[in-house]
PATI-621257 format. One line per field, with one value per atom (N, C-alpha, C): residue number from 0; residue in one letter; atom name; x, y, z. Coordinates in steps of 0.2 Angstrom, whole numbers, always signed. Example, Ala and Ser with C-alpha at 12.3 -4.5 7.8 and 13.67 -1.06 7.14 Angstrom:
! residues 2
nr	c(0/0/0/1/1/1) $
rest	c(a/a/a/s/s/s) $
atom	c(N/CA/C/N/CA/C) $
c1	c(+66/+62/+66/+64/+68/+64) $
c2	c(-28/-22/-16/-11/-5/+0) $
c3	c(+39/+39/+39/+35/+36/+39) $
This chain:
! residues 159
nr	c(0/0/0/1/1/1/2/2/2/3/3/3/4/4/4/5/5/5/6/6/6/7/7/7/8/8/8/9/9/9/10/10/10/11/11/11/12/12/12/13/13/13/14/14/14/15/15/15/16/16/16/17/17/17/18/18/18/19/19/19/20/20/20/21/21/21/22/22/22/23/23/23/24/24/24/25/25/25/26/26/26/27/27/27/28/28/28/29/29/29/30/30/30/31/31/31/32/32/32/33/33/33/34/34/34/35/35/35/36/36/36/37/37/37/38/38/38/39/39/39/40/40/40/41/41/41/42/42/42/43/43/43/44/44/44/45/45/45/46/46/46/47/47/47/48/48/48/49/49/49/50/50/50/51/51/51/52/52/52/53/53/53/54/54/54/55/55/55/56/56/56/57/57/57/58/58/58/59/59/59/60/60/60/61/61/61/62/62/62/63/63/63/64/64/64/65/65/65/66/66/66/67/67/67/68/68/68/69/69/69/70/70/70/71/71/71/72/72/72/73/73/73/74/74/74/75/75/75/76/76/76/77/77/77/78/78/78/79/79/79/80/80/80/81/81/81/82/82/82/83/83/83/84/84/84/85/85/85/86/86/86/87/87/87/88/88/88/89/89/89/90/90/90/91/91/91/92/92/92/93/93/93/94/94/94/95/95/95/96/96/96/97/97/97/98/98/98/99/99/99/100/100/100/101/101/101/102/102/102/103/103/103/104/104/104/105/105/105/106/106/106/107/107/107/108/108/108/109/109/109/110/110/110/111/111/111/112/112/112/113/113/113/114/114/114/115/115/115/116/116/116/117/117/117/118/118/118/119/119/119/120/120/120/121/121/121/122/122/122/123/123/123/124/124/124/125/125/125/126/126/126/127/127/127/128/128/128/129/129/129/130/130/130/131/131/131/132/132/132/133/133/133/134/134/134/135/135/135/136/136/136/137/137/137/138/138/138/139/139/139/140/140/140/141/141/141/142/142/142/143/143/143/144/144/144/145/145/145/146/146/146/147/147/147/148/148/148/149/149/149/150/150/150/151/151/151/152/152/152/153/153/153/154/154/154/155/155/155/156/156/156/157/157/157/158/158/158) $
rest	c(x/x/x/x/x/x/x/x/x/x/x/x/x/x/x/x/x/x/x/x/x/x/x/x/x/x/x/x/x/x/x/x/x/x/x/x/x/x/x/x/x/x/x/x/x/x/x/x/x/x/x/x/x/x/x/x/x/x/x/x/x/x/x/x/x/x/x/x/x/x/x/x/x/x/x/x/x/x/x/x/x/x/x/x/x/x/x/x/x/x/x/x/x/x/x/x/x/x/x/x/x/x/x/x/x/x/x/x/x/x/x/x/x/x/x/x/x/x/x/x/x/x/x/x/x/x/x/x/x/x/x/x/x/x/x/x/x/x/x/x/x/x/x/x/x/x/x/x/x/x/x/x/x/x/x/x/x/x/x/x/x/x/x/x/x/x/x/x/x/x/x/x/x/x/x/x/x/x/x/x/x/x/x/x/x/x/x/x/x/x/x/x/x/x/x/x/x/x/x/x/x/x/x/x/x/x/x/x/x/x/x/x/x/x/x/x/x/x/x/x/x/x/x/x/x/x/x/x/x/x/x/x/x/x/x/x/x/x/x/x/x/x/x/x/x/x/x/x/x/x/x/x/x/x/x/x/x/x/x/x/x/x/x/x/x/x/x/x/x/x/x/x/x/x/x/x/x/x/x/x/x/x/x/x/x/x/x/x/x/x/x/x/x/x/x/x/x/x/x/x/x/x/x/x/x/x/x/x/x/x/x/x/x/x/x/x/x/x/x/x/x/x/x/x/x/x/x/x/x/x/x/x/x/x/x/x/x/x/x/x/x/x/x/x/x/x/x/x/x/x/x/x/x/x/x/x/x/x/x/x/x/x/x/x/x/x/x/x/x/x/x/x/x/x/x/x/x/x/x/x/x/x/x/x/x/x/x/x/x/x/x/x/x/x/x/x/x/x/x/x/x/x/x/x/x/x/x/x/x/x/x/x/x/x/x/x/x/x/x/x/x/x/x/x/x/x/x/x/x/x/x/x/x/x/x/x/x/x/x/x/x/x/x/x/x/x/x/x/x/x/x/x/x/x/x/x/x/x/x/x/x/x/x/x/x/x/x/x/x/x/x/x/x/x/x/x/x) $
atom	c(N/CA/C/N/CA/C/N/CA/C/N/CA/C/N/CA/C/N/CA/C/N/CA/C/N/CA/C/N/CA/C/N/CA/C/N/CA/C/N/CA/C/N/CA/C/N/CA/C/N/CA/C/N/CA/C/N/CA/C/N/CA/C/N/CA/C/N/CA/C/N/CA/C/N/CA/C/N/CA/C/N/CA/C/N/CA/C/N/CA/C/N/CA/C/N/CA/C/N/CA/C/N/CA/C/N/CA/C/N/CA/C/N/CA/C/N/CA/C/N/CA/C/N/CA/C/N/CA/C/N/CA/C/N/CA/C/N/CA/C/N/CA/C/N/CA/C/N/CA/C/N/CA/C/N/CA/C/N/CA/C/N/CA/C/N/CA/C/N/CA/C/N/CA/C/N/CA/C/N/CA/C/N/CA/C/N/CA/C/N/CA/C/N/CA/C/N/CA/C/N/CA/C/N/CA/C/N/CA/C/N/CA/C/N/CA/C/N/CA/C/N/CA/C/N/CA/C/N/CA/C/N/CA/C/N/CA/C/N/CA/C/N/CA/C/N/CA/C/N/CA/C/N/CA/C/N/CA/C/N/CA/C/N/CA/C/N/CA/C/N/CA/C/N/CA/C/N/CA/C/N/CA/C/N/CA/C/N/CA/C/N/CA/C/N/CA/C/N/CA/C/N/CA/C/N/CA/C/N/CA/C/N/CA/C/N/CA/C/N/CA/C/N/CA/C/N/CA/C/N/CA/C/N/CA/C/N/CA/C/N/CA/C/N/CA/C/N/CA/C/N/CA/C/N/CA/C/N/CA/C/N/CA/C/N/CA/C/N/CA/C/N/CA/C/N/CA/C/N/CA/C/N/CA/C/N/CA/C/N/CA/C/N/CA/C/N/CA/C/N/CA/C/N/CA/C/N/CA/C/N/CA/C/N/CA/C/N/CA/C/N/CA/C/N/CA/C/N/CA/C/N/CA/C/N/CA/C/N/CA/C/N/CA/C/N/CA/C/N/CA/C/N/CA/C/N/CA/C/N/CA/C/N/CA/C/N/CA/C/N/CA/C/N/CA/C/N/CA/C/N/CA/C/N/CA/C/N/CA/C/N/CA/C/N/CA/C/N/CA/C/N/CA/C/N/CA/C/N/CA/C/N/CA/C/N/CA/C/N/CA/C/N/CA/C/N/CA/C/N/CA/C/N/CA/C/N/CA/C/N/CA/C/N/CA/C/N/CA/C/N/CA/C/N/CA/C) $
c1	c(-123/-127/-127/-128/-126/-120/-113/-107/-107/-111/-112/-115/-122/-126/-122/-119/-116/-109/-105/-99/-102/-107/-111/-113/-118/-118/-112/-107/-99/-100/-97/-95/-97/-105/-110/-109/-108/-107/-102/-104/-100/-94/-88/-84/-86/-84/-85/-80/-83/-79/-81/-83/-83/-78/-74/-69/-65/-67/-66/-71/-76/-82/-82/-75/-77/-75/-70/-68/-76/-77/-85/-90/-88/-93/-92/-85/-83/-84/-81/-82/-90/-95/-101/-105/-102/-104/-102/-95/-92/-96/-100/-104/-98/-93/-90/-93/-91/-93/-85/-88/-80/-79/-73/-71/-63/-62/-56/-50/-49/-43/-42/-48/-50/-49/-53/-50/-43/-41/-34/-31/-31/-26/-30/-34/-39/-34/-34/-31/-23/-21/-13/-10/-13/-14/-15/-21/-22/-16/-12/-6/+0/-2/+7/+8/+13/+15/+21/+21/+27/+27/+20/+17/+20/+18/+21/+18/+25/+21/+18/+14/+11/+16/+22/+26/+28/+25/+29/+18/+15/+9/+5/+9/+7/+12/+19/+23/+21/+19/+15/+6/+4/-2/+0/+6/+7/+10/+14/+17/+12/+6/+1/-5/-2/-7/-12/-12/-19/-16/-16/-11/-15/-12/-19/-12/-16/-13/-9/-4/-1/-7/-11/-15/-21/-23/-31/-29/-21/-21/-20/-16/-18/-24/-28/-37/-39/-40/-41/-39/-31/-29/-32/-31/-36/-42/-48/-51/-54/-51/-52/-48/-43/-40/-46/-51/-56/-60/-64/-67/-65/-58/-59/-55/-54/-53/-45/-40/-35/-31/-24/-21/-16/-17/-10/-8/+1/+6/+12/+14/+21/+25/+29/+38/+43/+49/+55/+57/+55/+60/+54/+47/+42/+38/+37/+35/+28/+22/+15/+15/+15/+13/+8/+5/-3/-1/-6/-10/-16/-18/-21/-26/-23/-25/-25/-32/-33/-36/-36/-38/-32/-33/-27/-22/-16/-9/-5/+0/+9/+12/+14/+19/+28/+31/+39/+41/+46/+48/+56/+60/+67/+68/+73/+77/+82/+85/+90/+88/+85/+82/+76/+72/+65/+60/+62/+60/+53/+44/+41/+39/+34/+36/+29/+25/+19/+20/+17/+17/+8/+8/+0/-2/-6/-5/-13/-13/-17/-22/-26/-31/-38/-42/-50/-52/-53/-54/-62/-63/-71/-72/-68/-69/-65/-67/-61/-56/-51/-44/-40/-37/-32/-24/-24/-18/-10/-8/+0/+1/-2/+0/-3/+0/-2/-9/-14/-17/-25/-30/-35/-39/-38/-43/-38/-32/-31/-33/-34/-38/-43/-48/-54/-55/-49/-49/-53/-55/-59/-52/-51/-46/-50/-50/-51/-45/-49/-45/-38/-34/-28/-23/-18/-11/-8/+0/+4/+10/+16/+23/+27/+33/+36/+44/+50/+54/+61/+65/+69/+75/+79/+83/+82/+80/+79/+85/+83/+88/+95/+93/+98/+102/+99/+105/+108/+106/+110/+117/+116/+122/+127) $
c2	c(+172/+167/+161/+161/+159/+152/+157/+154/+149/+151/+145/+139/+142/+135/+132/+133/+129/+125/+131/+127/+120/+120/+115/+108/+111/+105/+101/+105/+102/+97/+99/+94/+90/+90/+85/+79/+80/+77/+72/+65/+59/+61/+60/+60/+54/+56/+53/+47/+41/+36/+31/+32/+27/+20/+24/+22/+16/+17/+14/+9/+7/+5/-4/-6/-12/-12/-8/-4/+0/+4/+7/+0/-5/-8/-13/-14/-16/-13/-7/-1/-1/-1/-1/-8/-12/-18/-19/-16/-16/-11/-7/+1/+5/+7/+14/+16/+24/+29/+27/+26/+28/+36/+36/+40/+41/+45/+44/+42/+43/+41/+33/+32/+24/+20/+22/+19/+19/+22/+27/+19/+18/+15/+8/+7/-1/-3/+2/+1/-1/+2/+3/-4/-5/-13/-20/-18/-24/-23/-19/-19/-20/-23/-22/-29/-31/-38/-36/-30/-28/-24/-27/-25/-19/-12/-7/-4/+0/+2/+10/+14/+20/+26/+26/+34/+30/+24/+21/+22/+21/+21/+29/+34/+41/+44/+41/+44/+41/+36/+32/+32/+37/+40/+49/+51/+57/+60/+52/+51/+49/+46/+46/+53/+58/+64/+64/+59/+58/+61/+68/+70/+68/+65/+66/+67/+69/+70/+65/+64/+57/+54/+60/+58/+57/+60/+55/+50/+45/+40/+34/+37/+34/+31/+35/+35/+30/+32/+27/+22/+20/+12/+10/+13/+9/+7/+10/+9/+3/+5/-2/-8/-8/-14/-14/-11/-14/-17/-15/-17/-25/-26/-32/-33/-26/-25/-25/-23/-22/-29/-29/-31/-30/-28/-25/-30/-29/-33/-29/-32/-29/-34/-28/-33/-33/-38/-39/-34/-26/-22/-15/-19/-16/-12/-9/-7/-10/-5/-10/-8/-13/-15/-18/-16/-16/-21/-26/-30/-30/-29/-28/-35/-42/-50/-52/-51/-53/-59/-65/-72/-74/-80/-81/-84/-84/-85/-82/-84/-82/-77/-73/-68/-71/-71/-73/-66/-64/-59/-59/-55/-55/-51/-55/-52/-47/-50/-43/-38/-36/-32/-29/-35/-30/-34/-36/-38/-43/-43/-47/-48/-57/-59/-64/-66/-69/-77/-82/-90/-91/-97/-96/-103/-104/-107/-111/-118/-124/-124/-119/-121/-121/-123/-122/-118/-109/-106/-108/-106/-107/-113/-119/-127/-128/-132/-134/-136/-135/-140/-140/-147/-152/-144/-143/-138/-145/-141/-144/-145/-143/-140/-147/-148/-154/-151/-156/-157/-156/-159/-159/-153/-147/-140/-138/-137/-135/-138/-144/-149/-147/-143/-139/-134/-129/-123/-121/-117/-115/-109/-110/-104/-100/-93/-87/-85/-80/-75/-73/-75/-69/-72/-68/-71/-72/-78/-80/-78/-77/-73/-79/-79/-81/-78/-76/-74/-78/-76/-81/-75/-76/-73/-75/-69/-70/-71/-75/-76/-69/-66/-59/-59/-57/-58/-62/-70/-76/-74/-72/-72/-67) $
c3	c(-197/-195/-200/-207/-211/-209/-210/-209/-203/-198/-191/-193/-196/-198/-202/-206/-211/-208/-204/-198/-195/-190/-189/-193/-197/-202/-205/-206/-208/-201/-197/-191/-189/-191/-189/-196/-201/-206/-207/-205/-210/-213/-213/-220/-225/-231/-237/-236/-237/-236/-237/-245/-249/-253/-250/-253/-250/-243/-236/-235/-241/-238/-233/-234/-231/-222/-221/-215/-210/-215/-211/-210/-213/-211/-205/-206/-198/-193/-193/-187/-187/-190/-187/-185/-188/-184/-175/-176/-168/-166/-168/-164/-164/-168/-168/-174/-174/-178/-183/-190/-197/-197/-194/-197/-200/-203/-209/-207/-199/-194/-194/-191/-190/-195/-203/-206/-211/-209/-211/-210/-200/-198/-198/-200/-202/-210/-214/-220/-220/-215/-216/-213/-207/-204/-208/-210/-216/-223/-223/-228/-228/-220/-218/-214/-214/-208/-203/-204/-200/-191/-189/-184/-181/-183/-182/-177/-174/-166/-167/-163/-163/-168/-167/-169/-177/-178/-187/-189/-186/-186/-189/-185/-186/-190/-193/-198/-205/-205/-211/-211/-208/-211/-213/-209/-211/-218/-220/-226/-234/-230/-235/-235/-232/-232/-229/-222/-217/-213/-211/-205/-200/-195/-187/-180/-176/-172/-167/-162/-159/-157/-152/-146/-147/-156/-160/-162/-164/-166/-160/-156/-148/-148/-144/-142/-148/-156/-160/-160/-159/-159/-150/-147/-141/-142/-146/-147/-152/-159/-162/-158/-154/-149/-144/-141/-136/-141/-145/-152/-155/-153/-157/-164/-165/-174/-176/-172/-170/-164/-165/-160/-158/-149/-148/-144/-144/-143/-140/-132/-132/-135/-138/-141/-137/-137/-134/-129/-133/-129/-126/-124/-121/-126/-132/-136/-138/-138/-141/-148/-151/-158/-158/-166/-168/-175/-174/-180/-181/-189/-191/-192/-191/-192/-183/-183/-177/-175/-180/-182/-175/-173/-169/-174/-169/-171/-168/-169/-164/-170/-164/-167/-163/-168/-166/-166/-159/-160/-157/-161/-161/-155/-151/-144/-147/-154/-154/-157/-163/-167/-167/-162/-160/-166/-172/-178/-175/-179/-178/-183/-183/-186/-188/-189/-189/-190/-185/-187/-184/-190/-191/-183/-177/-171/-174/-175/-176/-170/-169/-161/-166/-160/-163/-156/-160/-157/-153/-148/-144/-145/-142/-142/-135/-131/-128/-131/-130/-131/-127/-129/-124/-123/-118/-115/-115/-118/-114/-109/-103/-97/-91/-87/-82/-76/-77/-72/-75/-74/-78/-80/-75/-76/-83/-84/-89/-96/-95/-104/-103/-102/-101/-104/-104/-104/-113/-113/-122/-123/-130/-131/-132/-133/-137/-143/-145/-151/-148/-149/-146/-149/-148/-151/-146/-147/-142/-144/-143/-142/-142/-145/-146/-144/-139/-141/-143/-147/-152/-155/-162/-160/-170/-176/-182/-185/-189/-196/-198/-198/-198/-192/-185/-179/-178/-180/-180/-183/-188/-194/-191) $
């Protein structure tokens, strides 16, 4: 009886994640639960500019000893992307890639290589602005948060 109460109480229980503390408190602003997955992959995002897709995403938490499953870091990257906290993006060659700078801004991304690539995009988010585009409903439009796509061909495959 024992051994059950106590099994229980574990599972019910928070992990320690203190160390995560600025992470938890994103995820509970968004109303998610922290747990050590989410931040795992909140942390690795914010460390990286190499917009990595799900299987670079689960072999670079398995490499730092976070082991999780494909299909908990799935579910979790959906999750912080419905939330807000995350950014997904297909690349050239139909692959979702994740970023962790979800401020707006263009990602450039190589047609040959697959390579991406961050440029920072001058809008004033939740303002109207004047669109490029012909006809008066589009100079109305209010931008949102999002990133825009750029395909090109990098400095490497040029050569």
């Amino acid at each position: 009886m024992k051994a059950a109460q106590a099994s229980t109480s574990h599972s019910t229980r928070e992990p320690d994640l203190a160390g995560d503390a600025t992470f938890v408190r994103q995820l509970r602003r968004r109303g998610l639960r922290p747990t050590r997955t989410r931040c795992a992959i909140l942390s690795l995002l914010s460390e990286t500019t190499s917009h990595p897709n799900t299987e670079t995403i689960v072999d670079e938490l398995n490499r730092r000893g976070q082991r999780a499953p494909v299909a908990t870091v799935y579910q979790n990257l959906s999750a912080l992307t419905a939330h807000g906290l995350v950014l997904r993006f297909m690349d050239s060659r139909g692959t979702a890639r994740f970023d962790g700078k979800v401020d707006p801004h263009c990602h450039l991304v190589c047609t040959g290589c697959g390579k991406v690539a961050d440029a920072e995009l001058d809008l004033d988010v939740g303002e109207p602005t004047p669109c490029p585009a012909e006809g008066e409903e589009a100079a109305s439009w209010r931008i949102e948060p999002g990133s825009m796509h750029f395909l090109g061909v990098c400095p490497d495959c040029q050569g």
